[in-house]
LUMMI-594551 format. One line per field, with one value per residue: residue number from 1; x, y, z of N, C-alpha, C in turn. Coordinates in steps of 0.001 Angstrom, whole numbers. Atoms other than C-alpha are relative to their C-alpha. Layout:
BEGIN
resi: [NUM_...]
nxx: [X_...]
nyy: [Y_...]
nzz: [Z_...]
caxx: [X_...]
cayy: [Y_...]
cazz: [Z_...]
cxx: [X_...]
cyy: [Y_...]
czz: [Z_...]
END
This chain:
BEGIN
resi: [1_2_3_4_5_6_7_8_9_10_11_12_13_14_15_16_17_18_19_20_21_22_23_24_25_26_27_28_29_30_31_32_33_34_35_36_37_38_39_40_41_42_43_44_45_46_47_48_49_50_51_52_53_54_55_56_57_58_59_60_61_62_63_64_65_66_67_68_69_70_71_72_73_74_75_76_77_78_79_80_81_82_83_84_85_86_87_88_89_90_91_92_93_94_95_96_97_98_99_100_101_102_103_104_105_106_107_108_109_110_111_112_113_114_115_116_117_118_119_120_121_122_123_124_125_126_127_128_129_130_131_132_133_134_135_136_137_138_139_140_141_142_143_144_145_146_147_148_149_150_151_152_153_154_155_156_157_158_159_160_161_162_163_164_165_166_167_168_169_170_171_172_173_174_175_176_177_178_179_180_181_182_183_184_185_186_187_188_189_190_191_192_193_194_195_196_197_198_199_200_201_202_203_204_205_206_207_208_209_210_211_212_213_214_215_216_217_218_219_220_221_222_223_224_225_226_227_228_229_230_231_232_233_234_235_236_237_238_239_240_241_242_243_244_245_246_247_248_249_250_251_252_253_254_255_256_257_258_259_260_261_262_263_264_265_266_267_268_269_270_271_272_273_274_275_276_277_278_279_280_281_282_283_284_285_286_287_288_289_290_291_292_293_294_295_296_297_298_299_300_301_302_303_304_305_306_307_308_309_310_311_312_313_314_315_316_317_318_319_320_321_322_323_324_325_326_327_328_329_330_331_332_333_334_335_336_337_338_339_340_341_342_343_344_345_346_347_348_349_350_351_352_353_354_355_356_357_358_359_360_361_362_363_364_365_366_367_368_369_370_371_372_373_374_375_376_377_378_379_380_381_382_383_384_385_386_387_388_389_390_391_392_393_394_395_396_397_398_399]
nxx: [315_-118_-260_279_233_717_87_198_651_-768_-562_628_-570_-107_845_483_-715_398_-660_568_-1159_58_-893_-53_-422_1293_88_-1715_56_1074_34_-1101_123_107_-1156_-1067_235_-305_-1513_-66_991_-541_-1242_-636_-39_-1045_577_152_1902_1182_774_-793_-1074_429_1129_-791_-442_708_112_-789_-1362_801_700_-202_49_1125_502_694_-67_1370_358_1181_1067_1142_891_246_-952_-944_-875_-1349_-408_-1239_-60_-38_795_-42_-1194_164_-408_-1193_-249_1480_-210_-212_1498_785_371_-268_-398_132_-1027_458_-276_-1199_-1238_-1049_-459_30_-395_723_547_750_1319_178_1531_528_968_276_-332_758_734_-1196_453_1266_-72_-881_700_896_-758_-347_1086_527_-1516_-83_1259_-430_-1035_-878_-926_-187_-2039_-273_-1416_-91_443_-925_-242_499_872_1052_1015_17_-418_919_513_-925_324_1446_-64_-705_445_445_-599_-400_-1875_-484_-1462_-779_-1596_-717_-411_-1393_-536_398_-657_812_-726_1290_-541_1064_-735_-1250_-412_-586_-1415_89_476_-1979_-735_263_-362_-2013_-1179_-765_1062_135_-1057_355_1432_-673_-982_628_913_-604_-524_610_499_-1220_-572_1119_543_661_1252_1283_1285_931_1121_868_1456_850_-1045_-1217_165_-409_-1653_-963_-183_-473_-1536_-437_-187_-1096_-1335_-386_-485_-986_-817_-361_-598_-1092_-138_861_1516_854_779_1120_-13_75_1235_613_821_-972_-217_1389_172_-590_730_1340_-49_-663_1656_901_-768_-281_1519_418_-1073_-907_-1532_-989_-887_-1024_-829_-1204_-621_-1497_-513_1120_1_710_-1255_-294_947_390_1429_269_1151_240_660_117_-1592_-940_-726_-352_-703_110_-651_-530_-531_-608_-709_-1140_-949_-538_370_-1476_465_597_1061_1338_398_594_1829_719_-377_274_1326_583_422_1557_837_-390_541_1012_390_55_-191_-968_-558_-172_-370_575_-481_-910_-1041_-1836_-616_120_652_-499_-707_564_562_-762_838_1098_1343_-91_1268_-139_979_230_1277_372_991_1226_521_315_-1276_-536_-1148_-1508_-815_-717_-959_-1148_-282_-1067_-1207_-956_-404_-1359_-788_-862_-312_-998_-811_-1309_-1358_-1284_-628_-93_1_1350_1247_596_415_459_752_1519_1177_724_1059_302_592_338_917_745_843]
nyy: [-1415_-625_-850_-1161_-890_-1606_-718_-1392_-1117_-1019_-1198_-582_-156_1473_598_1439_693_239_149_1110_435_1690_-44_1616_703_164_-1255_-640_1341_92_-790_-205_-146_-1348_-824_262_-683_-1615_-374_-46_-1617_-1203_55_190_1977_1135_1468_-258_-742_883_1125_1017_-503_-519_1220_1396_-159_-629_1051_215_-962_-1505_-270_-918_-1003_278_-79_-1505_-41_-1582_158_-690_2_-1096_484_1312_232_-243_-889_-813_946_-164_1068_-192_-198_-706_518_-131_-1990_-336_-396_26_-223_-1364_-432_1378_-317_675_-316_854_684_1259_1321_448_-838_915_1868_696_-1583_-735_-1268_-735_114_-1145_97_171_-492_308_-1130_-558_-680_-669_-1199_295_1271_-749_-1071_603_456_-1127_-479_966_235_-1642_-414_1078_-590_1024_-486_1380_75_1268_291_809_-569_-362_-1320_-917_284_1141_-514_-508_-1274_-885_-426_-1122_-1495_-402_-99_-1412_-1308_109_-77_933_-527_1071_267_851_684_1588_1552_946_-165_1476_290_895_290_-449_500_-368_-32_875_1581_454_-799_-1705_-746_-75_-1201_-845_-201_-155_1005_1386_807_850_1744_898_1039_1290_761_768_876_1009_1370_1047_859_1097_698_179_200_-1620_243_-796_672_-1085_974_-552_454_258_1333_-529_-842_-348_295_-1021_-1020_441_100_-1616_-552_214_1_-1856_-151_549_-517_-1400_469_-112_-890_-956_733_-815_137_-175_811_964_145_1038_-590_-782_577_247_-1307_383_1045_-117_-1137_126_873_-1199_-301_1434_36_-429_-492_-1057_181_-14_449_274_584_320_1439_672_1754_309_-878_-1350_-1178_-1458_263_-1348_-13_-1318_68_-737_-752_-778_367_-154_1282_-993_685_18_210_1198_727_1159_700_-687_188_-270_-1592_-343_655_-1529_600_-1037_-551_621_240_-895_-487_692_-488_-1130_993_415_-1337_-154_887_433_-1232_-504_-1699_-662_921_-852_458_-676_-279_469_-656_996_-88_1309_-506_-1062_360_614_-898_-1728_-950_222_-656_-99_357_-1069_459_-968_71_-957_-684_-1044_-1455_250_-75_1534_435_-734_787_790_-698_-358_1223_446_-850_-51_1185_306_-1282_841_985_-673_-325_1185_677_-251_-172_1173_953_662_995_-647_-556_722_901_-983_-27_973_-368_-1221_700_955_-1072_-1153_1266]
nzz: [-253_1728_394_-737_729_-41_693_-250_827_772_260_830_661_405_740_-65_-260_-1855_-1054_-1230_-1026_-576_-1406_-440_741_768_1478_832_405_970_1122_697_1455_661_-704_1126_1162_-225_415_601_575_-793_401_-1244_-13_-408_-449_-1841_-372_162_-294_-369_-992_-1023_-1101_-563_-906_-954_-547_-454_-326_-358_-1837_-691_1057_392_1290_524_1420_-228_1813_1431_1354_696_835_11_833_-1207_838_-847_-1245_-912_-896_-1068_-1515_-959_-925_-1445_-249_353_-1648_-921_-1963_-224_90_242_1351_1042_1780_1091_1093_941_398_809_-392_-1286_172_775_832_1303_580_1272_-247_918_207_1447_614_1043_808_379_-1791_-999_-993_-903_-959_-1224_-495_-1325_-1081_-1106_-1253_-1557_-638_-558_-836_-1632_-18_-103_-68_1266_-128_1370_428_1207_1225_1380_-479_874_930_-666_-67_-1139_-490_287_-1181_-1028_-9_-265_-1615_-1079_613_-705_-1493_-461_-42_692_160_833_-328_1079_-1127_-125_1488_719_1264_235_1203_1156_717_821_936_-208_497_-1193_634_-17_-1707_-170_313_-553_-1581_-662_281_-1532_34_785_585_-1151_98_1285_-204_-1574_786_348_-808_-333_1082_138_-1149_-579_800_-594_594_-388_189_-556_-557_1502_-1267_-1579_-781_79_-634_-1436_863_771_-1379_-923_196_147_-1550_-723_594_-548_-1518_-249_434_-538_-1871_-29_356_-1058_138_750_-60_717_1166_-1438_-777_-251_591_938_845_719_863_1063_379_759_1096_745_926_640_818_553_637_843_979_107_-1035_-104_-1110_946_-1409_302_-197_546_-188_-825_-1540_300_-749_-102_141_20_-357_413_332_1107_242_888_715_-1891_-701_-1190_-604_-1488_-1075_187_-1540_136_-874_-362_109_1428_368_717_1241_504_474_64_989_1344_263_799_1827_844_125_1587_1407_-221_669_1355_845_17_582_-1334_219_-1230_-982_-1064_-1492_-958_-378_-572_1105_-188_862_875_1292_964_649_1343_569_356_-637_-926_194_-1065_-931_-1286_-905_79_-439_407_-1351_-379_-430_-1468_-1410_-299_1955_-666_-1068_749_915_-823_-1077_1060_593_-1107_-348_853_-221_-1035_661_1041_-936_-460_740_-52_-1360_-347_774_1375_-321_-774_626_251_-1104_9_757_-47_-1002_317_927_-768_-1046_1373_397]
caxx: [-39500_-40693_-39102_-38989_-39589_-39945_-41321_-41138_-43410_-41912_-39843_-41610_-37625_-37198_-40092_-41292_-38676_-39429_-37298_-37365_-35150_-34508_-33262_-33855_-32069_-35306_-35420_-31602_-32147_-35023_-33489_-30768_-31982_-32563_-29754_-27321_-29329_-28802_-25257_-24809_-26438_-24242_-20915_-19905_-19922_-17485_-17400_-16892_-20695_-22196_-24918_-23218_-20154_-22198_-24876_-22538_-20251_-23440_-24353_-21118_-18941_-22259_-22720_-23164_-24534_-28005_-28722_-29886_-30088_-31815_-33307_-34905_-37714_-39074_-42051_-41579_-37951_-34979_-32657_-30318_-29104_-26746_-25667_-25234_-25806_-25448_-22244_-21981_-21690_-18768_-17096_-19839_-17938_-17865_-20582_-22766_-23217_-23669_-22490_-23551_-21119_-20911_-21573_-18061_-15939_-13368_-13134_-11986_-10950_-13464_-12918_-14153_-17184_-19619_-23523_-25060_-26703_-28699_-26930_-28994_-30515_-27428_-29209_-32952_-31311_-28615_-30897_-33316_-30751_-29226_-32527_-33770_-29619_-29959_-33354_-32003_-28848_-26451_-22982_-21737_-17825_-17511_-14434_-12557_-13777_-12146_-11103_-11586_-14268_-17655_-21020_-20008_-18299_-21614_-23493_-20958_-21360_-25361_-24804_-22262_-24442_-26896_-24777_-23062_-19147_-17002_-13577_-11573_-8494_-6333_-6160_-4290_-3356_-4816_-2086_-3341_-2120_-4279_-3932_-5908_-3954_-1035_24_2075_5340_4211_3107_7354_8324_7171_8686_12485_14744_16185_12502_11815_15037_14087_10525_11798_14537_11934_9802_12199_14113_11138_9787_13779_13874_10277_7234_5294_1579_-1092_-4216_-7499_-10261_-13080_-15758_-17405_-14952_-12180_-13105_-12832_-9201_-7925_-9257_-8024_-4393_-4767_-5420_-2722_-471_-838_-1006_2365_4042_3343_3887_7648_6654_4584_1320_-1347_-5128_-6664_-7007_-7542_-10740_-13675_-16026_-13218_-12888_-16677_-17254_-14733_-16195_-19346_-18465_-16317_-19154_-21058_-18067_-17729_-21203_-21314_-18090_-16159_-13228_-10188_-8360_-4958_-2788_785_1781_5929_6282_2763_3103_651_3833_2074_-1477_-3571_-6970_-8739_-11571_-12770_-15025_-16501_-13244_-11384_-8823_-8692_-5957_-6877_-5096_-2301_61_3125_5624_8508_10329_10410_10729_14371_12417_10527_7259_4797_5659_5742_2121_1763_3235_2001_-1869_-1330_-661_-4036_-5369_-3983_-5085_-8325_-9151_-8853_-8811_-7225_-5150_-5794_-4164_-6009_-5399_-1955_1538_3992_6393_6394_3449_5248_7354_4781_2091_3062_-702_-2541_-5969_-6141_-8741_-9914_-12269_-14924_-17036_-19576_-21367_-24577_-25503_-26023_-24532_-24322_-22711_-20085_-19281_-18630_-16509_-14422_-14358_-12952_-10167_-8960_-8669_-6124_-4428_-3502_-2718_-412_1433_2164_3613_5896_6725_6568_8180_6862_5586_4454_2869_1291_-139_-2372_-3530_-4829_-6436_-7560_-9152_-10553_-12406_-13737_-15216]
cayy: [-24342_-22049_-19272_-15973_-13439_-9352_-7655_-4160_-1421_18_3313_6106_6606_2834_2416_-1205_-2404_-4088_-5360_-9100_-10341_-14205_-15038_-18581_-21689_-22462_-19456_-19579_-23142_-22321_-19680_-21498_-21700_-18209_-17109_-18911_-17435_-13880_-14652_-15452_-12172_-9954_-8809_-10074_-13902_-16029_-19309_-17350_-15710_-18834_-20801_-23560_-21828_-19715_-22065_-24543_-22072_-20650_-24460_-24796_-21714_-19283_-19754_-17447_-14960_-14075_-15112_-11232_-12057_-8819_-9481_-7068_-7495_-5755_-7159_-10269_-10687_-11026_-8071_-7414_-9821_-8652_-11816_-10367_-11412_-10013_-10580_-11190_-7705_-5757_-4794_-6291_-5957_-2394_-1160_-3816_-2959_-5389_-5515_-6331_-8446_-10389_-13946_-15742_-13450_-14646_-18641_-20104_-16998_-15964_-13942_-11082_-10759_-8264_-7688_-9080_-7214_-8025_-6159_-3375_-3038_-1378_1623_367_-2465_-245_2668_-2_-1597_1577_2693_-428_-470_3482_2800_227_2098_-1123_-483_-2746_-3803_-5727_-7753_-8761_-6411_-5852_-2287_-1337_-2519_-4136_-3319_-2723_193_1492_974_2758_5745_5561_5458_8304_10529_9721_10699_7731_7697_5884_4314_2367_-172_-2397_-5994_-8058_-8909_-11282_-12299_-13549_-15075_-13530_-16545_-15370_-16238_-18195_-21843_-23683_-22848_-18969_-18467_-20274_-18028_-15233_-15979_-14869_-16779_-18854_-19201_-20862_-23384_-24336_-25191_-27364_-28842_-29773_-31389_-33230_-34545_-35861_-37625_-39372_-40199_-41138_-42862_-39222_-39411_-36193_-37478_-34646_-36285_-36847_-38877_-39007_-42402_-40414_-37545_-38046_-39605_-36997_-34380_-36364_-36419_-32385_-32078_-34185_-33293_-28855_-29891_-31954_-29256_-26216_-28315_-27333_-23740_-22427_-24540_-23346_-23070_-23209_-26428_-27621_-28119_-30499_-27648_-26175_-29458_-30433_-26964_-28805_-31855_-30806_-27594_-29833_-32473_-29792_-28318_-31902_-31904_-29210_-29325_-26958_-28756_-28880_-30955_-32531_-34980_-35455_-39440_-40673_-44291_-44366_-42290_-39312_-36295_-32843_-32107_-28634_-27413_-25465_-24634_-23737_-21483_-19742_-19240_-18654_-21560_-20128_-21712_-22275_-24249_-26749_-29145_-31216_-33887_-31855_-34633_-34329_-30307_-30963_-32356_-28774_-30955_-28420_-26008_-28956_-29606_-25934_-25494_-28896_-27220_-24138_-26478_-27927_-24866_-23647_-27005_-26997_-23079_-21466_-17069_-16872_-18584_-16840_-17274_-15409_-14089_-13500_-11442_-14655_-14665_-17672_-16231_-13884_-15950_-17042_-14158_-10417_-8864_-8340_-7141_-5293_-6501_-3980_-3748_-1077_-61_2187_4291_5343_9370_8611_9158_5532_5400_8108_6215_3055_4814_6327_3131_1401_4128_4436_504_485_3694_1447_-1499_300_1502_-1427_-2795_103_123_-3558_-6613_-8674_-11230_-9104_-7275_-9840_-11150_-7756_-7527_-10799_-10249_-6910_-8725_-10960_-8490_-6130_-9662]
cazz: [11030_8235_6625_8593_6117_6441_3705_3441_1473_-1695_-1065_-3114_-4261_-5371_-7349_-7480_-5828_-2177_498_1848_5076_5238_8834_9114_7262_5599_3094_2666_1385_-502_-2652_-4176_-7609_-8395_-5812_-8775_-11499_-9934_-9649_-12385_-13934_-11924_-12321_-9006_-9928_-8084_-6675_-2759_-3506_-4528_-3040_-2407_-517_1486_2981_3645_5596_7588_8336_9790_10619_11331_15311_17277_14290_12869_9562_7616_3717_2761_-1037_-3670_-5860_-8781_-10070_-8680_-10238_-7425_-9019_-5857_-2732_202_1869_5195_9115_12150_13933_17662_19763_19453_22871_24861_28354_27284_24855_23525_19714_16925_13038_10107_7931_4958_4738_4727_6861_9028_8810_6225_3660_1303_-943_-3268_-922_-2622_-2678_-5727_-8364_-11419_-14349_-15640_-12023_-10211_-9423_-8131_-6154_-4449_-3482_-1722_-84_1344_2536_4120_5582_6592_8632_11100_11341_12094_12490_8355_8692_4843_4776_1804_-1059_-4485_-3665_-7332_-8531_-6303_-5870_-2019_-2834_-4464_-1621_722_-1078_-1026_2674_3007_987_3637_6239_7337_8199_5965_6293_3854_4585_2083_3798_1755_-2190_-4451_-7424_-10026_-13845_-17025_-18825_-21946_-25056_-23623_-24556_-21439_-23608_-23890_-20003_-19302_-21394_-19759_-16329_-14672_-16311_-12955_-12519_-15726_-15636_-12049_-12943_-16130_-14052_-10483_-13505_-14889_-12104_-10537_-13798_-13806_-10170_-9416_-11246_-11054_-11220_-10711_-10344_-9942_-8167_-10941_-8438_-5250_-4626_-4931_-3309_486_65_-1745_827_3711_2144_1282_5136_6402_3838_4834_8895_8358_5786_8557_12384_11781_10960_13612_12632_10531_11139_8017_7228_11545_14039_13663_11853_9547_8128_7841_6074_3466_3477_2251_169_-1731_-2293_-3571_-5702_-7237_-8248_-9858_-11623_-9992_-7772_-8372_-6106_-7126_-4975_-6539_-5970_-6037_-6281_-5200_-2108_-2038_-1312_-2161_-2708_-4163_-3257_-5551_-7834_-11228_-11852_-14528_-16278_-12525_-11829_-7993_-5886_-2294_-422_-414_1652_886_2922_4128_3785_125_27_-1529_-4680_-4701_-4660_-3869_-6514_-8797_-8263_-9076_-12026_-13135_-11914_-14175_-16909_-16340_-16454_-19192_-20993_-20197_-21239_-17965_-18506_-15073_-12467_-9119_-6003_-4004_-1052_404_-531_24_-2108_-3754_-5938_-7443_-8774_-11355_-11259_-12232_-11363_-8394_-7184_-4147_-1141_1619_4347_4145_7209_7684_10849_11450_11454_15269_18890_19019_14775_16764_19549_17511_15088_18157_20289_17056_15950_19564_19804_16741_17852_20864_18678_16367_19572_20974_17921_17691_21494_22695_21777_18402_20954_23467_20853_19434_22585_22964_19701_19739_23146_21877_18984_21178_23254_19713_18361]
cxx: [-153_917_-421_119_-689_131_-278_-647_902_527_-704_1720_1158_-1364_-557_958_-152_1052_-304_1194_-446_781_81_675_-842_118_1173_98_-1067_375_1637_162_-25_1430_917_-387_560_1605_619_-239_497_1722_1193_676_1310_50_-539_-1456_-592_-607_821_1195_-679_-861_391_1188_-1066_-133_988_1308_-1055_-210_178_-715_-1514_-297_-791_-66_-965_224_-1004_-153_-100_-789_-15_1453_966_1286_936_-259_884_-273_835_-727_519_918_-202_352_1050_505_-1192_612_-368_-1358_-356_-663_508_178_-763_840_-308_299_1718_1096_129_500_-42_703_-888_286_-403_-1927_-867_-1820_132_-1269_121_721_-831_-907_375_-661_-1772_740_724_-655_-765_800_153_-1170_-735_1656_-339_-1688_-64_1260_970_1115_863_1700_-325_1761_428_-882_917_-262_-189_-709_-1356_-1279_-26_536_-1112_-793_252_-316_-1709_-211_889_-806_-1376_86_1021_1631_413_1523_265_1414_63_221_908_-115_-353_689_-605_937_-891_549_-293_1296_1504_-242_1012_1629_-116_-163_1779_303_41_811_1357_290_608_-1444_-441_754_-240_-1185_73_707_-859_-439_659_954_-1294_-847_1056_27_-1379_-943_-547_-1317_-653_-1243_-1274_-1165_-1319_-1098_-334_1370_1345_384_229_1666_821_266_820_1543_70_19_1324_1063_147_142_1634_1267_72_338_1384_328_-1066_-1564_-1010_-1755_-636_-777_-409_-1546_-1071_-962_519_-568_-1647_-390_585_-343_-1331_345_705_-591_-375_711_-88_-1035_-573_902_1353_1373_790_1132_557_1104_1329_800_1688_51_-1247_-279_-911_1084_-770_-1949_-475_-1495_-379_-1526_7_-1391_-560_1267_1026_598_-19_746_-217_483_1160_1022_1004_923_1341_1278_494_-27_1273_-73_-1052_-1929_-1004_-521_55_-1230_-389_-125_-995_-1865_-778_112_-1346_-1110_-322_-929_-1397_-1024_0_559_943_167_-5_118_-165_321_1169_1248_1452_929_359_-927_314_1112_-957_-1222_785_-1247_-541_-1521_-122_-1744_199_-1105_-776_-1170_-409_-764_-978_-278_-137_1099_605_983_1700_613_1128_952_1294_763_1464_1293_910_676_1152_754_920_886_1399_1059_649_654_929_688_306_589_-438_-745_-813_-1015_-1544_-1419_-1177_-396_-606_-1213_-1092_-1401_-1351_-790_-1345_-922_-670]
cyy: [714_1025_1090_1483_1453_231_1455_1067_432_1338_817_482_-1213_-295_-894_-50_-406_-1506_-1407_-570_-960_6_-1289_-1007_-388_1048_-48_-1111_64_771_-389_225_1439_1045_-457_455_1762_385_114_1452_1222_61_-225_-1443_-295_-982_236_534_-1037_-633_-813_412_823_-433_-857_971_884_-1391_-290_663_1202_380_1230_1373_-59_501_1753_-118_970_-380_911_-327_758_-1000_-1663_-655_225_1180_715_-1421_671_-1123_305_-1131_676_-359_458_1606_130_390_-146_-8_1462_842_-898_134_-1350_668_-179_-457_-1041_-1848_-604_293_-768_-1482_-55_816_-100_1003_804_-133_1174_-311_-128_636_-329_1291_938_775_782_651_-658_-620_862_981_-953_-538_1142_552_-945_78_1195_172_-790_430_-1438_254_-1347_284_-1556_-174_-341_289_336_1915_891_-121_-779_1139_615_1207_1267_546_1018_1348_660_546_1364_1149_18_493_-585_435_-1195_-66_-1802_-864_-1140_-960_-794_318_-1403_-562_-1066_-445_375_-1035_-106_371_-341_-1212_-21_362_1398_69_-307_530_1481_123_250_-967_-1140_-503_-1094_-1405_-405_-620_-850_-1069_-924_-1016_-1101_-1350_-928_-1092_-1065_-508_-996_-878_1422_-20_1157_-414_1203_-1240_302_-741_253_-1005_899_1032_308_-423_271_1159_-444_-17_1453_488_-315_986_1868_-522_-634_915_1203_-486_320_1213_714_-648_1067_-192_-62_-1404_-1292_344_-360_613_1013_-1038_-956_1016_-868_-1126_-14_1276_-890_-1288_933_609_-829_46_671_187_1233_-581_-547_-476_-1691_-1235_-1125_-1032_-259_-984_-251_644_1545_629_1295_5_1791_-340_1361_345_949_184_934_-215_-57_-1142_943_-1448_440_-278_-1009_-675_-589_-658_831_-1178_-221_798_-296_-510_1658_-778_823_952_-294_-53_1407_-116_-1238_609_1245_-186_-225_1474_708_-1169_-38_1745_874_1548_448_-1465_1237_-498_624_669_118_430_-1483_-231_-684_-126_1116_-265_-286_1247_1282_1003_-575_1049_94_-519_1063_-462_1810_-17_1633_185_665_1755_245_9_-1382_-256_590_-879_-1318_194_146_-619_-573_381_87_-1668_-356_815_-1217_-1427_90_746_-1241_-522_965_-520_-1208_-1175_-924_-913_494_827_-557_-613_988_198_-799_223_987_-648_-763_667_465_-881_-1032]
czz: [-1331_-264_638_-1269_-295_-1300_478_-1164_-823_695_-961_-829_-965_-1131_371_547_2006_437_349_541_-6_697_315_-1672_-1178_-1628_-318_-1050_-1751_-916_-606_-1749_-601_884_-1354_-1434_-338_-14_-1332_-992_824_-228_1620_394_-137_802_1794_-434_-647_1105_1183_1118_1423_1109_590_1340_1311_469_1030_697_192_1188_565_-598_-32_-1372_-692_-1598_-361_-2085_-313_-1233_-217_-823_254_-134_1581_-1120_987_1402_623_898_1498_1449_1063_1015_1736_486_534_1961_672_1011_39_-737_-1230_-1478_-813_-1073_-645_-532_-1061_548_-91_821_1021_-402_-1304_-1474_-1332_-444_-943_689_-783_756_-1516_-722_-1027_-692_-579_906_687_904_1049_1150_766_588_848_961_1073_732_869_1143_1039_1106_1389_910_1061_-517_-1744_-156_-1124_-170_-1598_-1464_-1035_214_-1464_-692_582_-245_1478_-140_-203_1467_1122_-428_57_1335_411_-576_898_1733_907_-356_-683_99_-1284_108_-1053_1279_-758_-1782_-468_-1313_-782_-1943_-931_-828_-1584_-980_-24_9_1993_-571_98_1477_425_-268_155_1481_127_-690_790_-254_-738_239_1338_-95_-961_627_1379_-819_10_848_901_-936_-157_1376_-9_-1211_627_-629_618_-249_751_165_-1136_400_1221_755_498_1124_1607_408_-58_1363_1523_-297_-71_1895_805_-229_508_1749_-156_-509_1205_1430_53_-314_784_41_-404_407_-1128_-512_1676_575_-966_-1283_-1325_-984_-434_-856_-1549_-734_-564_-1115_-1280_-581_-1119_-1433_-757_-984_-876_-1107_-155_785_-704_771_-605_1380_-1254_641_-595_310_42_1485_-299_1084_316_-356_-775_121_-944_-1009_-1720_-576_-996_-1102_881_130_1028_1098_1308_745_-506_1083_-655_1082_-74_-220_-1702_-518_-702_-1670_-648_-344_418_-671_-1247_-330_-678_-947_-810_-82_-887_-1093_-113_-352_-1100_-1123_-577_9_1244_-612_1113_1061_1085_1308_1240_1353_759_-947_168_-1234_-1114_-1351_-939_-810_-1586_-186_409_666_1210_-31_1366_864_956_970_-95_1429_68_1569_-45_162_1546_1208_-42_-1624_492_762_-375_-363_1107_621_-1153_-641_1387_403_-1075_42_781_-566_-135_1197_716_-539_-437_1470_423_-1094_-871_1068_935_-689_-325_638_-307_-1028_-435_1452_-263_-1160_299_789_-1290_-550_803]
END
């Protein structure tokens, strides 16, 4: 099938700059070379808005959706991308409105989603966007934005100065390590005190009990293996803790299986599987990027949590990092506590959406504020699991 491709007429307040929608796999495929040039060339570049991450989770985590990559030219030159599609419709028992959303959201946790713009471009590229955005009037709920600093927040305001209603929510916390001008002795010596002599002392006793081998996957051979032990090894550390999805079902873990080809290939994975005796115990999933070590996922054998083997692998992974010139260690999203043992900053994530000028932009808006009114009531009023139940159902209805 070919490439489905709307162009749209310059704007007389855009200049040169014109509009093209890719909706089919075809064009998403076809623009990876200059999609990684543009990232590159934008101050948005991270491994979640590449190429590679995003095509691979539309291949496999897009159903149900319709592809919307809305790209501007000037002169020929790609100088803006919003990797958007069109999420299923919102209360369809009730009233039958679709989204827009970024690329990424939901499965799997991307984040630092953003629209990409060429540097120097900001303004052309965001003014066309917002006016091809502001002429379809589509209700745009962006998850997972750097709350102080994206190109989505530009957009938002193109749009409210347009008219459009705007709300803002913090979602979660991304801690992260600035490792820029620390040695593996200077970053220890930075941490709590207990902290420090417990991460010296996990080291050491498992180097005296154990033969202790980290091994990062550095082929193809290696590669499926490794991943297959990072899967076991997170379903086996959380079945005794309520069980975890991130890391379960058929299309989760093909998403991984190919993104992490891909990662491989180009030099960006990161994936670590901490052997005792020869026994793969603890595993990390992660990626490096630019200068970004970004810690994604990980797993170890519960039955050797009394060895502390999971935040050996860390520590031994922000070594690595460290070693091998890494500016930042980021552990992306998520306030558990365990990262705060070793990073001090974070970087907040939010969710920004936006409503149409329109009866129907109102309605949305109202539908949506009265459905978390009710939310936020049952989890004062009702029990946590009773609670629970309806705002999952609730959830479950809105999506």
């Amino acid at each position: 099938m070919s490439s489905v491709v709307r162009s749209a007429a310059p704007a007389a307040a855009t200049g040169a700059a014109r509009i093209e929608t890719i909706t089919d796999p075809a064009g998403f495929h076809a623009m990876r070379e200059e999609w990684a040039e543009l990232l590159e060339s934008s101050a948005s570049d991270c491994v979640f808005l590449s190429w590679e991450w995003l095509s691979t989770w539309w291949k496999h985590l897009g159903g149900g959706r319709q592809l919307d990559l809305i790209a501007v030219r000037q002169g020929g030159e790609l100088i803006g991308l919003a990797p958007l599609m069109v999420g299923r419709p919102r209360l369809g028992r009730l009233i039958p409105w679709r989204t827009r959303e970024f690329l990424g959201t939901g499965s799997v946790g991307s984040d630092y989603l953003d629209v990409i713009v060429r540097r120097g471009h900001e303004s052309g590229a965001l003014d066309a966007l917002a006016a091809h955005l502001a002429g379809e009037e589509l209700v745009l709920r962006l998850d997972q934005v750097n709350r102080r600093s994206c190109a989505a927040l530009e957009l938002a305001a193109r749009l409210a100065r347009r008219g459009w209603a705007r709300t803002e929510r913090a979602s979660n916390v991304c801690p992260f390590i600035d490792l820029r001008g620390l040695t593996w002795d200077s970053y220890r010596a930075s941490l709590e005190p207990e902290h420090r002599y417990n991460c010296k002392r996990r080291l050491s006793a498992l180097t005296k009990r154990f033969d202790t081998r980290l091994e990062q996957v550095a082929s193809e051979a290696e590669r499926p293996d490794a991943l297959a032990a990072l899967v076991a090894l997170h379903i086996e550390r959380w079945n005794g803790r309520g069980g975890s999805t991130a890391l379960r079902g058929a299309k989760v873990v093909a998403f991984h299986e190919e993104v992490t080809r891909l990662a491989l290939e180009r030099g960006w994975l990161r994936l670590f599987v901490l052997h005792l005796d020869g026994k793969p115990v603890a595993a990390l999933y992660g990626f490096r990027y630019r200068h970004v070590f970004s810690f994604y996922q990980s797993g170890f054998d519960p039955s050797y949590s009394r060895y502390s083997v999971g935040q050996a692998t860390l520590a031994l992974t922000i070594k690595d990092a460290l070693e091998e010139g890494a500016a930042e260690y980021d552990f992306l999203h998520g306030d558990e506590r365990y990262k705060f043992n070793w990073a001090r900053q974070v970087r907040e994530l939010g969710r920004l959406e936006l409503y149409p000028p329109s009866a129907r932009g109102w309605l949305c808006r109202r539908t949506v504020a009265l459905d978390r009114a009710a939310r936020s009531t049952a989890r004062r009023l009702l029990p946590g699991s009773v609670a629970d139940w309806v705002a999952r159902r609730a959830e479950r209805v809105l999506t």
